[in-house]
N, C-alpha and C positions, 0 to 999 in steps of 0.2 A: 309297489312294495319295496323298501331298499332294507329292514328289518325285519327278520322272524324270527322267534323262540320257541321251540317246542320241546314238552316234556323236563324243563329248568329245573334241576333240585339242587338245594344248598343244604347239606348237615344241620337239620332241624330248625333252619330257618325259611327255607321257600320250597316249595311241596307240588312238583307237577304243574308247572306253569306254562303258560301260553300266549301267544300275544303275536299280532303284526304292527308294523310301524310303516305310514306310509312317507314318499316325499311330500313335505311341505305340511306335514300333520304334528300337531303338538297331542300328544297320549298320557292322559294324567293317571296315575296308579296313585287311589288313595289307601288307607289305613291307619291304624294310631300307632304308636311308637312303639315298637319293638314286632310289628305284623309280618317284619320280611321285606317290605320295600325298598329299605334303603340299603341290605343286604344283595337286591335284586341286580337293585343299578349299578352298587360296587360293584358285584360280581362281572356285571357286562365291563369292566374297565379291569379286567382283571384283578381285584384288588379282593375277590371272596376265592377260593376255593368251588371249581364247581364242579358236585360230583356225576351228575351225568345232565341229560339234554343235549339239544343240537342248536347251533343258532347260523342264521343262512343272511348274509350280506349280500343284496343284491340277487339272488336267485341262490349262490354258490356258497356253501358250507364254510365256516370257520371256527377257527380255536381262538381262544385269548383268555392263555394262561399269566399275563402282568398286564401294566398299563403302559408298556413299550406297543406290546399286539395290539392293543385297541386302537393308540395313537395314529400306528402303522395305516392302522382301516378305518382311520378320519373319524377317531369317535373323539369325543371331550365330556369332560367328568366336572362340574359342578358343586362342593361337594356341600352338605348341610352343615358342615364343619370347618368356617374359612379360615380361623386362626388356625389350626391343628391340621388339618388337611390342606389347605389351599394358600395361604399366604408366608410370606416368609415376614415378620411383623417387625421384625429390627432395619431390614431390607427397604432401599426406596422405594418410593411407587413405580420410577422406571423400571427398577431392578427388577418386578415384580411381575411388570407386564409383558418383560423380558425373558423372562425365567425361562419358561415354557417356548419360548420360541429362539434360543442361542442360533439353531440352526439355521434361522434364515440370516444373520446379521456375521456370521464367524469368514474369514478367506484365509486361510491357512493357516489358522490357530488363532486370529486376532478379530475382534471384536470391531469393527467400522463402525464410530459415533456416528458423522451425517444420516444414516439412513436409521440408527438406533432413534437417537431424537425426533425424526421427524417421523417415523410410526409410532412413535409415544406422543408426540404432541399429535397426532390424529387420533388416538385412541382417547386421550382426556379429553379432546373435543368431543368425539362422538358421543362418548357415553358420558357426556357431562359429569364430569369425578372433579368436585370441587377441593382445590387447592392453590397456593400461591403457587408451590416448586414441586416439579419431578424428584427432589430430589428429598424431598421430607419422606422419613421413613414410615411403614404403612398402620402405624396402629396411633401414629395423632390424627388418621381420619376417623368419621363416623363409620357406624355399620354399613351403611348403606354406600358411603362410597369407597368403602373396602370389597363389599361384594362387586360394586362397578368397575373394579381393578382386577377383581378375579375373573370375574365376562369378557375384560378387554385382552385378558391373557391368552386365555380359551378360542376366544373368536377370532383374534390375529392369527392360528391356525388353520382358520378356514374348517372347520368340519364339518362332514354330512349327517353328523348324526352327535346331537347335543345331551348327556345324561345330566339331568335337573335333579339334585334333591330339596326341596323346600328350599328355593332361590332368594323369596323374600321373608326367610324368620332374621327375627332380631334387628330389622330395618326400618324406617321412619317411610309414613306412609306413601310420603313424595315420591321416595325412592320406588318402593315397592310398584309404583304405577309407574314409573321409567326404565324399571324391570322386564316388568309386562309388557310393555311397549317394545322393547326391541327383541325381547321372545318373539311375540308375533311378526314383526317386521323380519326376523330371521325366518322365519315358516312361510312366511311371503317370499323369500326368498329362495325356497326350495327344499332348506335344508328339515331332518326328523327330530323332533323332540319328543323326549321320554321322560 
């Protein structure tokens, strides 16, 4: 078990909730739009207000009141919302895949390209985010490989534990199976998805 919630309530959105998440398990919470779900998972990312419940990382109790706390304890937020929540659309695609992760790439205030480039040129290979340039900004791509810029941002962090809101709305069906694909391939890898 590396996730548990018990007792979850959100301000008229999510009502005594419960749930474990194991390593290596992918956990689908379905419902229609506006049921709570996506309030649910915000919330685990700090980004709802939560007014009580407990949730226990790895055996041992914790708080996360923002999505600095979550980051802290290796979670990553996905969101259903990639223009408005997840990308920066003026921003390059490196910039993008960047964002999220300044801290591994900064030595005393400055930014080192060699190692920038060369984990963004692994990250468009990986996740196949078709483009000519790193450097074209993120809304001349498709849906589909604007979410693969948001995965490659997410995953460069390494998390133990992946919150999914509807990962493949608004993306071409290719995509959506190359989605799915490295979902599982991450759950094969140990890591929990929610």
């Amino acid at each position: 078990e590396v996730l548990r919630v018990e007792s979850l309530n959100i301000k008229g959105l999510v009502n005594n909730v419960s749930f474990n998440l194991r390593k290596g398990e992918i956990l689908g919470i379905g419902g229609l739009e506006g049921s709570g779900r996506t309030e649910l998972i915000s919330s685990l990312f700090g980004m709802q207000r939560i007014l009580s419940g407990r949730i226990y990382l790895n055996g041992h109790e914790i708080e996360i009141r923002s999505p600095k706390d979550a980051i802290k304890h290796k979670f990553a937020y996905i969101t259903k919302d990639r223009k408005k929540l997840g990308l920066f659309e003026r921003m390059s695609i490196e910039m993008n895949i960047l964002s999220g992760n300044l801290d591994k790439f900064c030595v005393h205030g400055f930014l080192i390209n060699k190692p920038i480039r060369q984990a963004t040129n692994n990250s468009i290979e990986k996740f196949d985010i078709r483009t000519s340039s790193l450097h074209k900004p993120i809304f001349t791509l498709s849906g589909g490989n604007q979410q693969k810029v948001l995965l490659a941002m997410w995953f460069m962090r390494d998390p133990d534990i992946l919150l999914v809101d509807e990962p493949t709305r608004g993306i071409d069906v290719g995509s959506k199976e190359q989605i799915h694909r490295l979902l599982r391939d991450m759950s094969k890898a140990g890591k929990a998805i929610l």
